[in-house]
RODO-2510 file (C-alpha; in nm, 4 decimals, decimal comma):
residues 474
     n   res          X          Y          Z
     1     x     2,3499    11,4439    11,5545
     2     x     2,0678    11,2585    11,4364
     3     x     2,0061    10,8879    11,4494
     4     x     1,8529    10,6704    11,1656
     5     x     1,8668    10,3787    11,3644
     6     x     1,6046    10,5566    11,6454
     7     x     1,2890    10,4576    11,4458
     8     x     1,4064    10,1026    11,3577
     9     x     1,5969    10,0395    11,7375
    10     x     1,2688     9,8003    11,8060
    11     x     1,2811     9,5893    11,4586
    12     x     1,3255     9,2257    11,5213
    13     x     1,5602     8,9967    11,4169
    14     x     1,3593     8,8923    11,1226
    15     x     1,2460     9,1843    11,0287
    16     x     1,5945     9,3407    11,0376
    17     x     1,7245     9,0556    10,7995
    18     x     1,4095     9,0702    10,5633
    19     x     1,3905     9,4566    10,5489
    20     x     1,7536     9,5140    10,5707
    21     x     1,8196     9,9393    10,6899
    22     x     2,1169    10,0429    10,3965
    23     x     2,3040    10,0359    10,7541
    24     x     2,2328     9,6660    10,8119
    25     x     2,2757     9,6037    10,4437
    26     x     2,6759     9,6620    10,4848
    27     x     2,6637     9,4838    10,7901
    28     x     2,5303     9,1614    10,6280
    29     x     2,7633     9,2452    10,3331
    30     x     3,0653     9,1787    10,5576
    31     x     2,9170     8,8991    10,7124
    32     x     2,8493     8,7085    10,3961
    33     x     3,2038     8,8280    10,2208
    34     x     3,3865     8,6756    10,5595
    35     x     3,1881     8,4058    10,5241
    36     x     3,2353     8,3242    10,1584
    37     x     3,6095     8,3741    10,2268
    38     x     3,6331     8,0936    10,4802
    39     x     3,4109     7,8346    10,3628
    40     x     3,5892     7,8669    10,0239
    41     x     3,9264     7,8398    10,2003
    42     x     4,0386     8,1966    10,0937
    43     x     4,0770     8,3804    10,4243
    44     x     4,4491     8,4700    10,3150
    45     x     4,2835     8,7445    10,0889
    46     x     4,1167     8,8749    10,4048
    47     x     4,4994     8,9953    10,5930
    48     x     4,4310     9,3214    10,4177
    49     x     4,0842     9,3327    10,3090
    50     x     3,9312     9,2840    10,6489
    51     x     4,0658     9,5422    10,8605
    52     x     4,0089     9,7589    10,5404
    53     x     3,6444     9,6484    10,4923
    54     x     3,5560     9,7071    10,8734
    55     x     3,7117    10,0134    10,9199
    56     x     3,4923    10,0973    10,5632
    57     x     3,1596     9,9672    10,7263
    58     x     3,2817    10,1759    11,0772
    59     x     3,2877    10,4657    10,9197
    60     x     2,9908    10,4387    10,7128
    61     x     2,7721    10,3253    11,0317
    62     x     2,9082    10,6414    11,2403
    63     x     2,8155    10,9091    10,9691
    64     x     2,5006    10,7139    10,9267
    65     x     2,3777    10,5220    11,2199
    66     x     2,5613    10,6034    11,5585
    67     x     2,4146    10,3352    11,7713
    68     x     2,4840    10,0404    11,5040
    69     x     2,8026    10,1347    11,5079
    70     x     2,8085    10,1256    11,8825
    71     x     2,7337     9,7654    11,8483
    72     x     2,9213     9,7076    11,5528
    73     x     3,1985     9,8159    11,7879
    74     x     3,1387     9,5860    12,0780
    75     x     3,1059     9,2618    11,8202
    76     x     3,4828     9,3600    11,6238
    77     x     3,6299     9,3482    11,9935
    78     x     3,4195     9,0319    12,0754
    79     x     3,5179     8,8239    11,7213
    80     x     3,8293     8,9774    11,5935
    81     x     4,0876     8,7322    11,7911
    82     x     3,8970     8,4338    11,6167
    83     x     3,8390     8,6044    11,2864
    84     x     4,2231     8,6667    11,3222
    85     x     4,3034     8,2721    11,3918
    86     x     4,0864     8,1625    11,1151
    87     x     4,2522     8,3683    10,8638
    88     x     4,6344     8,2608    10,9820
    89     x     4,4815     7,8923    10,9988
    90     x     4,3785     7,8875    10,6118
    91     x     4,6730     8,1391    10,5455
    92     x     4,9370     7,8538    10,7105
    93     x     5,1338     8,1110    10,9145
    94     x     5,0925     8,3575    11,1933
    95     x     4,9676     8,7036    11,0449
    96     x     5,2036     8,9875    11,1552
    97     x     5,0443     9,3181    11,3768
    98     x     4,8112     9,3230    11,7116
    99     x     4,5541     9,0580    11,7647
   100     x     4,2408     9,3553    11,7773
   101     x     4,4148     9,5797    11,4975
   102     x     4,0832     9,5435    11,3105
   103     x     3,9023     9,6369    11,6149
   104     x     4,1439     9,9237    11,6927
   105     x     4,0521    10,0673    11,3628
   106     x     3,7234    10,0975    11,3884
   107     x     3,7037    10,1976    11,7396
   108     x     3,9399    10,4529    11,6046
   109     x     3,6624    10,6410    11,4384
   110     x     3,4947    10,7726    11,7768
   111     x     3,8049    10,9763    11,7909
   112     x     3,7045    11,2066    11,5383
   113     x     3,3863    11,2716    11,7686
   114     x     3,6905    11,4118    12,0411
   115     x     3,8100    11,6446    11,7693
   116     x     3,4798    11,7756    11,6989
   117     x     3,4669    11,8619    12,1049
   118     x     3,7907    12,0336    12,0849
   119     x     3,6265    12,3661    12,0744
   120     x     3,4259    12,3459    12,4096
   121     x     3,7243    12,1561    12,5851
   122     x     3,6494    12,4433    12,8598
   123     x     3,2897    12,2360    12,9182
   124     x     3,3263    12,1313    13,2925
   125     x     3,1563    11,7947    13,2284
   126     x     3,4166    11,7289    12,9844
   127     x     3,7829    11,8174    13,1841
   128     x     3,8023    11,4393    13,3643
   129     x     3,8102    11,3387    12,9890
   130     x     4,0421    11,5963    12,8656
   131     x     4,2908    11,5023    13,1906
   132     x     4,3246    11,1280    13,0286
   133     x     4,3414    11,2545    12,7028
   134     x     4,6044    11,5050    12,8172
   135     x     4,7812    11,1895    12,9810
   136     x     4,8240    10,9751    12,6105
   137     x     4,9813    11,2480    12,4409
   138     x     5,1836    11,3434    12,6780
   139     x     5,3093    10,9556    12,7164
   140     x     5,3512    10,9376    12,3119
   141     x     5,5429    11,2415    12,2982
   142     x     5,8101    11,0987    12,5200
   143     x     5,7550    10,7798    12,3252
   144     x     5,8255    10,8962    12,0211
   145     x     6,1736    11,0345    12,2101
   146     x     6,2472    10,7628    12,3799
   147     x     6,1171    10,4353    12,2143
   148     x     6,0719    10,2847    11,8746
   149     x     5,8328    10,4552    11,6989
   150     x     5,6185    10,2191    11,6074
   151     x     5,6030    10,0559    11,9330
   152     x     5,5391    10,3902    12,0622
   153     x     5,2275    10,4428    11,8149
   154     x     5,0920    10,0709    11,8585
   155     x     5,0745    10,1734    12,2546
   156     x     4,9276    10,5224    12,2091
   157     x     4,6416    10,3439    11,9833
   158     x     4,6144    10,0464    12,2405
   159     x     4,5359    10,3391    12,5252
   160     x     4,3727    10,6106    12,3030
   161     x     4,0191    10,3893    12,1268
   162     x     3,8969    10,2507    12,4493
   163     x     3,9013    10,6130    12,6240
   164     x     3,7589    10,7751    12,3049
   165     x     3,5204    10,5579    12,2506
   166     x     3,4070    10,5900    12,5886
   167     x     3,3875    10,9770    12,5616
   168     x     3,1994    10,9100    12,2633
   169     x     2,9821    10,7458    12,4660
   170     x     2,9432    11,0181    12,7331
   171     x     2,9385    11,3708    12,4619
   172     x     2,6025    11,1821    12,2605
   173     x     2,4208    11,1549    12,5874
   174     x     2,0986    11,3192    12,4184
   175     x     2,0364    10,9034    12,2531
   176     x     2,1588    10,6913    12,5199
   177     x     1,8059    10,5389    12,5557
   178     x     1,8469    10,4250    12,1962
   179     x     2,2750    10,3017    12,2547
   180     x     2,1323    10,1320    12,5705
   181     x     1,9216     9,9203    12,3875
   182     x     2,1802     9,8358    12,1581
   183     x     2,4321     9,7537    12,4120
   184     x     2,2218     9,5586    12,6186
   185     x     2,1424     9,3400    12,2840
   186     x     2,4886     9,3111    12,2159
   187     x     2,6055     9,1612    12,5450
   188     x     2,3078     8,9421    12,5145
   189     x     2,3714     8,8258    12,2044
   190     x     2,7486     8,8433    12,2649
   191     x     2,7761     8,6364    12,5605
   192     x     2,5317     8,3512    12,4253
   193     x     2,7722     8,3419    12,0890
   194     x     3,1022     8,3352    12,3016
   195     x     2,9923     8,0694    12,6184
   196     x     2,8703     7,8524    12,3061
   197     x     3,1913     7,8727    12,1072
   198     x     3,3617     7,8462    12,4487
   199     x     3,2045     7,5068    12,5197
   200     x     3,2761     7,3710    12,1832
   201     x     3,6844     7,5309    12,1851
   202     x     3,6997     7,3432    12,5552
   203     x     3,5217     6,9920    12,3905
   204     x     3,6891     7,0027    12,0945
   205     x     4,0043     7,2010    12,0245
   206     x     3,9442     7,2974    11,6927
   207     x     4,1836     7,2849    11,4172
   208     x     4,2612     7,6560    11,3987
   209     x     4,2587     7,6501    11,7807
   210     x     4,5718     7,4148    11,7679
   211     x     4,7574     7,5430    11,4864
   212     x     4,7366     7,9395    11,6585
   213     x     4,8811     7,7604    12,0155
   214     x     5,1938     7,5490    11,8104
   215     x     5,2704     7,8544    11,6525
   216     x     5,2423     8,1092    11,8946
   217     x     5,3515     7,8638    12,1317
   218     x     5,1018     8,0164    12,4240
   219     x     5,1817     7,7706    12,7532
   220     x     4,9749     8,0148    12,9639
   221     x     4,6079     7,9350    12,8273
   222     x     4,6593     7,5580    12,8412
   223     x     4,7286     7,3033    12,6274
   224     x     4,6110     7,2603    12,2822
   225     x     4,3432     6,9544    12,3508
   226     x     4,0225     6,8615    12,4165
   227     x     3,9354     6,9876    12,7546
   228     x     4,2999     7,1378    12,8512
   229     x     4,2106     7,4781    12,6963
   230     x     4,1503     7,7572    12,9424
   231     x     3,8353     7,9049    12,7782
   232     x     3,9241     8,2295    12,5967
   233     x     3,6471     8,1317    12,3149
   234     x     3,6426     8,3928    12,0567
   235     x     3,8675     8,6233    12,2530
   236     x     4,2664     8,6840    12,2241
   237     x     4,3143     8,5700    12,6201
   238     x     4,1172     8,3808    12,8914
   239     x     4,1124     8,7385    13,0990
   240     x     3,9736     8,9421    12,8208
   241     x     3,7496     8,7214    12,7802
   242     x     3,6331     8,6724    13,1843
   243     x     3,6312     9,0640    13,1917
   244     x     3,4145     9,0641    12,8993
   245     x     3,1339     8,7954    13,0148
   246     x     3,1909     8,9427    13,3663
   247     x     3,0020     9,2459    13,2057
   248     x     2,7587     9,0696    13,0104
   249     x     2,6640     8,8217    13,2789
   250     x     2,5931     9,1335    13,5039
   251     x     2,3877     9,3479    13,2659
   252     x     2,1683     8,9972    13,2206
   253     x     2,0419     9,1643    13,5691
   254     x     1,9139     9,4383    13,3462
   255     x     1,7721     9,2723    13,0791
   256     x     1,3898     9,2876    13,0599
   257     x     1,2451     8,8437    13,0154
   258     x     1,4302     8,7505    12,7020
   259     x     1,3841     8,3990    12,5205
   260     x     1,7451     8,3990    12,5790
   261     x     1,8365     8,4484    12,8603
   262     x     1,8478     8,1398    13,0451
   263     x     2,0216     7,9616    12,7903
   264     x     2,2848     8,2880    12,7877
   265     x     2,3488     8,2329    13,1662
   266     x     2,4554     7,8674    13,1680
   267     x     2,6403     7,9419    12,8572
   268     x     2,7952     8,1926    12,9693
   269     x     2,8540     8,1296    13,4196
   270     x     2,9868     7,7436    13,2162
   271     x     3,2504     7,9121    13,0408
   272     x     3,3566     8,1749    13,2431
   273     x     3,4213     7,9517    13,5026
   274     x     3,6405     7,7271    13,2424
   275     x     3,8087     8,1023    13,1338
   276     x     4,0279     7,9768    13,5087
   277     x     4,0111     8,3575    13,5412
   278     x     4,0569     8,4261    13,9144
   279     x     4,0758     8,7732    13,8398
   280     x     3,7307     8,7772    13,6585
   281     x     3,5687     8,5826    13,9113
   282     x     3,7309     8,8319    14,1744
   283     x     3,5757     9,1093    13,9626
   284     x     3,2550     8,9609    13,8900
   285     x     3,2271     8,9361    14,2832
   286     x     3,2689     9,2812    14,2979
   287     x     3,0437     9,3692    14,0670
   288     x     2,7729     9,1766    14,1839
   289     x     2,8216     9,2857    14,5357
   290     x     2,7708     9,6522    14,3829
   291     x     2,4659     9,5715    14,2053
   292     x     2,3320     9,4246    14,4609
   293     x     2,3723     9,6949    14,7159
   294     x     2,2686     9,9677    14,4604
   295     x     1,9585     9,7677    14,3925
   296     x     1,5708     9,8144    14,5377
   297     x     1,4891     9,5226    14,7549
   298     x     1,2599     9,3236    14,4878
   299     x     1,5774     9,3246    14,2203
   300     x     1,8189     9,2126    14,5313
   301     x     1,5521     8,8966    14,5941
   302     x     1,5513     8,8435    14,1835
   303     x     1,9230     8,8617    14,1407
   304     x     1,9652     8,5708    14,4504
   305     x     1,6663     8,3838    14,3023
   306     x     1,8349     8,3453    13,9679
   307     x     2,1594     8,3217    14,0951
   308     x     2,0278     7,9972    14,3087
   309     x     1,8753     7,8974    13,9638
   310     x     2,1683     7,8686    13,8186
   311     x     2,3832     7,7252    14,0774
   312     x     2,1550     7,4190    14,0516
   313     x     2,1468     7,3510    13,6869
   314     x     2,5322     7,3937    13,6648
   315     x     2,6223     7,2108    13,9577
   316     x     2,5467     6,8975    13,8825
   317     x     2,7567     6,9620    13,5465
   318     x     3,0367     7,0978    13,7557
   319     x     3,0559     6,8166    13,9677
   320     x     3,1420     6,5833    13,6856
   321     x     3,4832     6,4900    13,5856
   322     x     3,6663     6,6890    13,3532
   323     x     3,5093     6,9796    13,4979
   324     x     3,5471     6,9319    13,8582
   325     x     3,8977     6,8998    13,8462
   326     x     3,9511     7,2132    13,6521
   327     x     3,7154     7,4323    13,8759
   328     x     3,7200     7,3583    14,1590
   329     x     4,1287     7,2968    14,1353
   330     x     4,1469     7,6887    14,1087
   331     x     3,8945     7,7590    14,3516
   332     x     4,1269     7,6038    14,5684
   333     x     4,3739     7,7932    14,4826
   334     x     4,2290     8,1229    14,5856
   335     x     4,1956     8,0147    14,9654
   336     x     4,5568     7,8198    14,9509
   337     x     4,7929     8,1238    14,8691
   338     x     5,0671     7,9646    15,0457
   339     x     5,0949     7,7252    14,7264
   340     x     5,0144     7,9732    14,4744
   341     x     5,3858     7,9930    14,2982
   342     x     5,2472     8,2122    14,0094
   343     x     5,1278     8,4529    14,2668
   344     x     5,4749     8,4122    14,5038
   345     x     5,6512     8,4986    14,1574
   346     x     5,4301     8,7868    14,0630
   347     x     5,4513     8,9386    14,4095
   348     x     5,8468     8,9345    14,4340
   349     x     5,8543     9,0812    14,1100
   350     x     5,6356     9,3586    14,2263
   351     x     5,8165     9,4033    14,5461
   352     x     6,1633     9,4248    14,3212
   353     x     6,0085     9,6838    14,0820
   354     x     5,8284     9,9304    14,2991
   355     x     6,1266    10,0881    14,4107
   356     x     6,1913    10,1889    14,0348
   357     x     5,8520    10,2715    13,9573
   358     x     5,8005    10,5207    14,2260
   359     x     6,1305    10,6778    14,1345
   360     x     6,0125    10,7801    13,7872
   361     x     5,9358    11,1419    13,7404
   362     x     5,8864    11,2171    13,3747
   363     x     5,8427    10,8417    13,2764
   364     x     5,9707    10,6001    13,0350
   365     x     5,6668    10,6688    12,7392
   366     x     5,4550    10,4743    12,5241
   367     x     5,6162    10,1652    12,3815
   368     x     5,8113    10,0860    12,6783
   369     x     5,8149     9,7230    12,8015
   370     x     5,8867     9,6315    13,1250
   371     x     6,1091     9,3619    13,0885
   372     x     6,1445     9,2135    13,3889
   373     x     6,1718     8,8301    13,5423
   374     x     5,8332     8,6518    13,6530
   375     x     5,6464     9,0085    13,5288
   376     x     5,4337     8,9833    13,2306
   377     x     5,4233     9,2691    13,0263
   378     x     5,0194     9,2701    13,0835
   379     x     5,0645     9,1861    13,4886
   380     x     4,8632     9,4243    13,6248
   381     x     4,8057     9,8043    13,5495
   382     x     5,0184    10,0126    13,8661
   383     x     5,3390     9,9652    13,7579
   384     x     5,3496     9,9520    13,4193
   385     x     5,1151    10,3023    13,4380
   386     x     5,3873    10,4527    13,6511
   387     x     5,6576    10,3301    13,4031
   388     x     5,4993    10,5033    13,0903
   389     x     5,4040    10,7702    13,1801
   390     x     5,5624    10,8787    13,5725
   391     x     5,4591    11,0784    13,8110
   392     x     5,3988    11,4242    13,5749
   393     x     5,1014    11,1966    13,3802
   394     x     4,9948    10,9484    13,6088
   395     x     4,8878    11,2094    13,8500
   396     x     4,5994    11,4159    13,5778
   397     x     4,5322    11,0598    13,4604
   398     x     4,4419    10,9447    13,8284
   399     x     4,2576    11,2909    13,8614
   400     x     4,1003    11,2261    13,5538
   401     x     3,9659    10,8783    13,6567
   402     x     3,8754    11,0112    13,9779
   403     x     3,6923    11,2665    13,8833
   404     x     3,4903    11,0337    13,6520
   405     x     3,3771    10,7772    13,9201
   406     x     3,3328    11,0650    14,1636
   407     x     3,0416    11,2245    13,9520
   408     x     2,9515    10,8751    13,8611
   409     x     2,8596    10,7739    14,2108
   410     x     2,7440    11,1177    14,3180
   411     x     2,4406    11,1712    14,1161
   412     x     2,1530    10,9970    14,2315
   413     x     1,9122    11,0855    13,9149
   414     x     1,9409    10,7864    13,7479
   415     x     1,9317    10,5735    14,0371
   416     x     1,5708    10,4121    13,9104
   417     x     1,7694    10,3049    13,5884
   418     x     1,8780     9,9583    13,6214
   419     x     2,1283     9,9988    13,3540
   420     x     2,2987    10,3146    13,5072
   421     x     2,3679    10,0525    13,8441
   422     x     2,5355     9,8291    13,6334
   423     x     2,7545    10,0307    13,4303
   424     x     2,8864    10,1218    13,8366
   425     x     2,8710     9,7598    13,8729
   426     x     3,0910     9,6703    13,5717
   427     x     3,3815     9,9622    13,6309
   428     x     3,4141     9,8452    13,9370
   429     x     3,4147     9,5208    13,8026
   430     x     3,6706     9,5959    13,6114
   431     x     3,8918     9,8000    13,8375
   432     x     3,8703     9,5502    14,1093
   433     x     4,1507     9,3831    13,8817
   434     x     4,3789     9,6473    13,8406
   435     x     4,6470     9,4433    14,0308
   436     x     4,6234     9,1590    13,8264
   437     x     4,5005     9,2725    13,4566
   438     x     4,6295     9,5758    13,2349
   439     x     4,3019     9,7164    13,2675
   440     x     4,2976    10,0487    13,0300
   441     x     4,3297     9,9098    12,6875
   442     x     4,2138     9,6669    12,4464
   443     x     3,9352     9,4524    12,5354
   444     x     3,9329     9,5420    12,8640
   445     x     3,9675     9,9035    12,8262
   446     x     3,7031     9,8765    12,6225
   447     x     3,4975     9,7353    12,8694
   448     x     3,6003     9,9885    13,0869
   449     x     3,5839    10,3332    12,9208
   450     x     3,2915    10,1752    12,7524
   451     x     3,0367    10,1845    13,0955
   452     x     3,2389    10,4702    13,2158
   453     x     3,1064    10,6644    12,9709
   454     x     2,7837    10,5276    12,9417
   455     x     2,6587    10,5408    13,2805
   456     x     2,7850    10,9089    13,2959
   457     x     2,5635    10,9671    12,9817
   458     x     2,2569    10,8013    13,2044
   459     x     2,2916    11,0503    13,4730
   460     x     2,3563    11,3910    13,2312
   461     x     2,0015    11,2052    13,0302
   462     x     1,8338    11,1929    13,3623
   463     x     1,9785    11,4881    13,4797
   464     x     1,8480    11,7247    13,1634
   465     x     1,4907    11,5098    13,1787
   466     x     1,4893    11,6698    13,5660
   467     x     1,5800    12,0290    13,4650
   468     x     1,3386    12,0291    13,1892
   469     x     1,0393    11,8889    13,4170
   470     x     1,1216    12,1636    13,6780
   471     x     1,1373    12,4358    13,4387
   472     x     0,7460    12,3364    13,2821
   473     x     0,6602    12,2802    13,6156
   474     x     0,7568    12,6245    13,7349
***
């Protein structure tokens, strides 16, 4: 597969918008047609037209230019929520369908790369994949059996882009110089965009901000007021959102100097700490800790240096009401379990439902619910994982993932590759919150799959580099 976007992956900003690429010319296309929408006040044409013109400019930038649409990706999942509240805000009424159903669709498209591996399923490197993959459609088919249809289809969607996008990731190994570069920008840019918009939504409360809580009537993220929002800036949730600048804040360790970047990290360590995300900051911890330890000694110093940097601009902030309250409130709350009721409720809920959940064989399916007191249907990833799909699929699934961090962590070829540490940095990250998140789809599965499959595509780049070096050398 070739790559048009190789020979123009250093462009500049400038440059890019001067010079346009025909695959940055639909990009800006979109851009200025959303934008023309809103500031005209027509965003209720966009309830069809923007799902249809992404998934449009998807396609175009994966036949065309793989590692845009790598990024273009990562920025649907990052913007979608608030695209989605600015069109039901000028439309005067909550818009029906998922939150990310724009970003489902054109994450979608990496499927078709999945299809195009169906022939050399048989490739070692690739059974982990095909054990998940195996998983989905064996939870849709008893779905479709036992469960509305459409529920059962929303689900299989929700579970199915993250993982192929990640093995989209993984199979185009041969560029991942180039889609490094690309992610790294995008997280960059990403996380600067959302902490900003995060400080003004916790400030302010804008307009569309309050109509989307009254109508959705969300008591979870706060209240609908200036500074009694729990930061989920452009985001559909304040943990989708922590997961998400969790990742970005830790591949700032892998950044070369950018102009950026220090604005970026108060930004962003600001607003993640506003996100009230104690599962984020439990999985940011975790993630550090692994960087850290994976790290040579001069990158370990770096990382505490600007670590300590940042501490010291932000604490001063932090200190000041209404910002001390909010923190360091649910700091508190992490060392005073005792008085944690949401935790006492989630825990006897737990305790109540494992018995079922370990008694299910072939499962309940996709589109099952639990339904269940003081259990949220997004309250972790165990049980509802043993719900849908039982014993039969959770077991290749668990293989499957297995498997994946197993090689992930085993080869040391890529260990000089800063990036490849922090994609181990990130799953774990990520999978630190299984107990507490639903980890393996939408934004979070994307963030998931996403470095799953990337740093596996670090180690088979490194790994082919080595082979071919021996082999001239011999």
């Amino acid at each position: 597969m070739q790559d048009p976007t190789t020979k123009n992956s250093k462009l500049g900003l400038l440059e890019v918008l001067l010079h346009p690429t025909p695959a940055w010319r639909v990009i800006l296309g979109l851009i200025t047609f959303l934008s023309l929408c809103f500031l005209t006040g027509l965003g209720q044409i966009l309830i069809p037209l923007f799902p249809a013109c992404s998934f449009a400019v998807g396609l175009f930038l994966y036949s065309r230019a793989p590692a845009l649409y790598i990024g273009f990706v990562f920025w649907m999942w990052f913007l979608c929520p608030l695209i989605r509240r600015l069109i039901d805000y000028q439309s005067g009424y909550l818009t029906p369908g998922p939150w990310t159903f724009t970003a489902l669709l054109v994450t979608s498209i990496s499927f078709f790369t999945f299809i195009q591996e169906l022939p050399r399923t048989n490739h070692k490197s690739n059974l982990p994949f095909i054990l998940c993959f195996g998983t989905l459609f064996y939870g849709l088919l008893v779905g479709l059996i036992q469960n509305p249809i459409d529920h059962a289809i929303v689900d299989f969607l929700g579970w199915l882009c993250p993982l192929s996008f990640g093995f989209y990731l993984f199979v185009n190994w041969k560029y991942y110089p180039q889609y490094r570069q690309v992610i790294q920008q995008s997280f960059l840019w990403g996380t600067f965009i959302m902490g900003s918009y995060g400080i003004i939504q916790f400030c302010t409360a804008p307009q569309w901000e309050r109509f989307w809580f009254d109508y959705a009537g969300v008591t979870s993220f706060g209240v609908a007021e200036p500074f009694g929002i729990r930061v989920m800036s452009t985001m559909g949730s304040p943990q989708e959102f922590a997961t998400t600048m969790m990742a970005g804040l830790i591949l700032l360790f892998s950044n070369k100097k950018e102009f950026l970047s220090l604005p970026t990290n108060i930004v962003g360590y600001l607003t993640f700490l506003l996100s009230q995300a104690r599962a984020g900051w439990l999985g940011f911890s975790v993630g550090l800790f692994i960087f850290v330890s994976f790290s040579k000694l001069t990158t370990q110093i770096k990382v505490f240096i600007g670590i300590a940097a940042i501490v010291l601009i932000l604490l001063p902030l932090i200190n000041t009401e209404p910002f001390s309250s909010i923190v360091f409130s649910r700091f508190e709350s992490l060392s005073n379990v005792e008085t944690d009721s949401s935790l006492d409720t989630r825990l006897s809920a737990y305790q109540n439902l494992f018995n079922l959940a370990v008694s299910e064989v072939t499962g309940k399916g996709l589109g099952y619910t639990i339904d269940f007191p003081g259990f949220g249907a997004r309250d972790g990833a165990i049980l509802p994982t043993l719900f849908v799909f039982g014993w039969l699929g959770i077991l290749p699934l668990l293989s499957g993932i297995g498997l994946l961090f197993f090689k992930i962590f085993y080869n040391e070829d890529s260990k000089s590759d800063k990036f490849n540490i922090v994609a181990k940095a990130i799953c774990l990250g990520v999978l630190a919150q299984i107990g507490f998140n639903f980890i393996f789809i939408s934004a979070m599965g994307i963030i998931f799959w996403s470095f799953l499959g990337a740093g596996l595509a670090s180690q088979r780049y490194y790994l082919s580099e080595t082979k071919f070096f021996n082999s001239n050398k011999s």
